[in-house]
N, C-alpha and C positions, 0 to 999 in steps of 0.2 A: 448344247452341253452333252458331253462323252459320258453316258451309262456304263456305267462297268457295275458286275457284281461278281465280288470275291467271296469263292467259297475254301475254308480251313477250318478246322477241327483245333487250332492253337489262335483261342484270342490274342492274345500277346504279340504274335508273329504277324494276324490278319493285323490286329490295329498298326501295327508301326508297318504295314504295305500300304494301307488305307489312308496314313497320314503323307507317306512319302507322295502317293499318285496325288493326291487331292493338293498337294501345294500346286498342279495346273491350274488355272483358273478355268478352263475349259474340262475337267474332268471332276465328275461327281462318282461316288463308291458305294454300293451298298455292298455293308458286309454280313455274310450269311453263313454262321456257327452251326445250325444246329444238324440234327440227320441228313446226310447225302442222298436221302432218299425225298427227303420234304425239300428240297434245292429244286426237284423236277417239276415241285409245281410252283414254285416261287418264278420260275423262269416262263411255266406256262400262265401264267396271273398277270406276269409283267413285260416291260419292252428292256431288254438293255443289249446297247451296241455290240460288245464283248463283255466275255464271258473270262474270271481269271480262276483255276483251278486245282486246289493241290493236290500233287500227287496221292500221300500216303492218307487213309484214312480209314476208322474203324467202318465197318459194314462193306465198303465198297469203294475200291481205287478210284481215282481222278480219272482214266480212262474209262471204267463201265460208267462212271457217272456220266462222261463224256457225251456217253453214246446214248444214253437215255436220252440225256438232253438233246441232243441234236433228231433223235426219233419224234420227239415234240415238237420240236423247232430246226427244221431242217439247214437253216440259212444262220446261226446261230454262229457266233465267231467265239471260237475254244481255243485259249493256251494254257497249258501245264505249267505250273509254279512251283519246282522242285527244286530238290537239291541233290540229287541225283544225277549223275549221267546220262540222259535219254538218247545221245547220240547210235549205238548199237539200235536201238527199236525204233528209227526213225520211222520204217515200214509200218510199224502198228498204229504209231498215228496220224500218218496217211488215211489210213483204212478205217482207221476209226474215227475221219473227218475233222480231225485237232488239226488249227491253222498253226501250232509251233509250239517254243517252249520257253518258258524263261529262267535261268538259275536263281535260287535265292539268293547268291552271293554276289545277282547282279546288282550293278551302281544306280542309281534312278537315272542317269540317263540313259543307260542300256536298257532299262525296263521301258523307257518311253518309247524310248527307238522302236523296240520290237511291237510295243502295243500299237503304237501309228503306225506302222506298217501294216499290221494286220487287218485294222479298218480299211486299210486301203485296198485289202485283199491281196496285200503282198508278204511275202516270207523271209525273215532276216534270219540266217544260220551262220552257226562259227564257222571259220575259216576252215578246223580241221573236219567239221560235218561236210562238208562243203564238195575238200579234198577227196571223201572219201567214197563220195557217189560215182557207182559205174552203170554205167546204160545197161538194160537187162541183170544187175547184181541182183541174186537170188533165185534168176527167172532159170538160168543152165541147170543148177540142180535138180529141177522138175522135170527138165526133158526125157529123163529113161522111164518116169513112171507114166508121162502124159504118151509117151508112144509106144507105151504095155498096155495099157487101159482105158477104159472109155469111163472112169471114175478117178481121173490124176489123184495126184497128189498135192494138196494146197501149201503155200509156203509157212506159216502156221505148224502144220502138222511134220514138215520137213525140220522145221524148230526143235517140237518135242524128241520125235526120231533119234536127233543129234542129242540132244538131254539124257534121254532114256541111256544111251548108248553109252555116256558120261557116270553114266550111276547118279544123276540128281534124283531127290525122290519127288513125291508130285507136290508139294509145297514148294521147292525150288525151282521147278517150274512155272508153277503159275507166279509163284514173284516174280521170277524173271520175264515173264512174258505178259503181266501185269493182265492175266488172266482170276478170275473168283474163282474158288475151290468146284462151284458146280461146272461153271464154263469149262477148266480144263476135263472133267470126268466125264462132261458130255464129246468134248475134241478126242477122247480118247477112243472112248465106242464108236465114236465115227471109224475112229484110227482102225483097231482093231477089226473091225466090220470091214473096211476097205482092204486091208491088208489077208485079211481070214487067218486071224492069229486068235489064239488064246491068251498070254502071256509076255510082259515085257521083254523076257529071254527070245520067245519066236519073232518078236519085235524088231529087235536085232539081227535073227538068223538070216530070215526075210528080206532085209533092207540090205545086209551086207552081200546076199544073193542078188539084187536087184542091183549095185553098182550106187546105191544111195549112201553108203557107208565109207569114208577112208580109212584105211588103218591106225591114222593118228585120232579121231573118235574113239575107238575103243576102248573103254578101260579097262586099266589093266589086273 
């Protein structure tokens, strides 16, 4: 029998995924409501195959939860339950060890597909995520600061860089980058410290001095 434990913050939404999975006859669901914080030890108390996880939730995104989880259970198999687009940040959950993603709007057999896939240690992406992978994407924009310094610059903070430079303010950043209010404030002082700026404006002056900046960045 297939362990799965869904975590969501909307009864309603968990129960009617919990009833669709469980018409498997091979797939059992526990569903888990309450603090995204009490989920880390639910996971460390129990065994379960895969892990289903939604995105948005009060205290802490589906990705920090992510990563907790998998800090505990390092072999832990994570997909995001969203409804969102997660195709742009495919890199973050890479990195934050998530085996993929599933749209809410998918049909029960597309959520199967993806879920046995993932036991299998395999990855089912849309056709246009798919298209839109290039060997090294990301990796070129780091090469003027990794062959300035012996403190590069992470792709992460090349994110923000490009945000700041947008005029988002730091709440639309860390949504966007599905970062907590402390994580980005701590990515920042990194930033700042790396870069030997004061201020978002030196942010910019710096990075557009460094050849990290295109003119289409800029706002205007």
């Amino acid at each position: 029998m297939v362990q799965i434990l869904l975590i969501d913050d909307h009864p309603s939404v968990m129960e009617g995924t919990k009833v669709m999975l469980e018409k498997e006859p091979d797939i059992s669901v526990t569903a888990h409501h309450q603090a995204p914080s009490k989920a880390v030890e639910r996971v460390r108390s129990g065994h379960f195959d895969l892990i289903l996880i939604d995105l948005t939730m009060p205290e802490m995104n589906g990705i920090e939860l992510s990563k907790g989880i998998i800090r505990v259970k390092p072999d832990s198999i994570i997909l995001i339950y969203t409804g969102n687009d997660l195709s742009p940040h495919l890199n973050h959950l890479i990195e934050a060890g998530i085996a993929g993603f599933i749209s809410k709007t998918s049909t029960q057999e597309e959520m199967l597909r993806i879920i046995r896939a993932a036991l299998r240690r395999e990855v089912v992406l849309p056709f246009s995520v798919f298209r839109g992978l290039r060997a090294g994407q990301g990796a070129e924009m780091a090469q003027p600061a990794a062959e300035s310094s012996t403190n590069p610059l992470v792709p992460d903070e090349l994110d923000i860089i490009r945000m700041i430079a947008e005029g988002k303010t730091n709440r639309e950043i860390a949504d966007q980058l599905f970062f907590s209010k402390r994580k980005l404030e701590y990515q920042l002082t990194q930033l700042f410290s790396k870069l030997n700026v004061k201020s978002r404006l030196e942010v910019v002056g710096k990075c557009r001095e460094m050849g990290l900046l295109a003119v289409h960045d800029l706002v205007n």
